[in-house]
N, C-alpha and C positions, 0 to 999 in steps of 0.2 A: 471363544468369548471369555473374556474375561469375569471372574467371581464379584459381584455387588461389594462396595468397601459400608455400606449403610444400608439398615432396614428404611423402607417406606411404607407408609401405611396407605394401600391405595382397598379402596372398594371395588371387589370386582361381581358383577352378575355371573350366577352360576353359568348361562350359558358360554360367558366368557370364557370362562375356567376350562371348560371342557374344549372350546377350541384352541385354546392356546397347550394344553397336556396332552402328553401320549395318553396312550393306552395305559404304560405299561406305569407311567406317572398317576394316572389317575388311581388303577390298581392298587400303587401300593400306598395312594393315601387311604382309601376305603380299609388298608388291612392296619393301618395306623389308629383311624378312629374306631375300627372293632376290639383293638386288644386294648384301645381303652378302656370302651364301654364293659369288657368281659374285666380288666380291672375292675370294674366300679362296681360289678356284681360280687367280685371279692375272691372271681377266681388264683389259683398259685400259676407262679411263671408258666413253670410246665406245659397246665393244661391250657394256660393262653395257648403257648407256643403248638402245642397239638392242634385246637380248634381253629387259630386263623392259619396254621401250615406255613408259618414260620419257624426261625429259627428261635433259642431262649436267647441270646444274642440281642436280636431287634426289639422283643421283648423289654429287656432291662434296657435300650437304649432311649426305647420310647418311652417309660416310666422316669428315667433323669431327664427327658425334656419336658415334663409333666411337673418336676422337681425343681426344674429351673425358670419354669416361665407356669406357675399354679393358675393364670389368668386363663391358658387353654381349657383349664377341666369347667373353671367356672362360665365361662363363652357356651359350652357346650352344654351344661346342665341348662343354661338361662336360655337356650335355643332347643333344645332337644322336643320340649313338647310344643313348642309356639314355631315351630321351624318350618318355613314353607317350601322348604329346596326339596328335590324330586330327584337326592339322592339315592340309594336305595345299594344294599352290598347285593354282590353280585350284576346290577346295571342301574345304568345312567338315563332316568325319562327326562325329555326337556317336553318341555310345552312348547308351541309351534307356535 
């Protein structure tokens, strides 16, 4: 399959999301939005890269996408307390 030549902006429902990702896809966006959040507490690379058990690597790669598109941090602050998704690190609740 070929790579997308264009973003689209589609709304997806959380349960979407999880049927269409792996595991191992879902995984590693949960370890995306923790080294943010651990960012945003003002941790150093490092100890990102210790506490979500990645590499400093992924770290620094996800901090320049954070750099190049600043509308994720703000998406995430303006959802983080008002957020009804039943995400959760470590598992995935859906509502039935």
């Amino acid at each position: 399959m070929s790579k997308p030549q264009e973003d689209r902006m589609v709304d997806l429902p959380d349960k979407l999301i999880i049927e269409l990702l792996t595991d191992s896809e879902i995984r590693m966006v949960k370890q995306r939005l923790l080294i943010i959040y651990l960012l945003e507490e003002g941790l150093s690379i490092r100890a990102i890269a210790d506490q979500a058990k990645v590499g400093t690597d992924t770290v620094v790669r996800v901090i320049r996408r954070l750099e190049d598109n600043p509308s994720i941090r703000k998406f995430l602050k303006d959802h983080q307390s008002a957020s009804s998704s039943k995400w959760i690190f470590g598992q995935v609740k859906v509502e039935e």
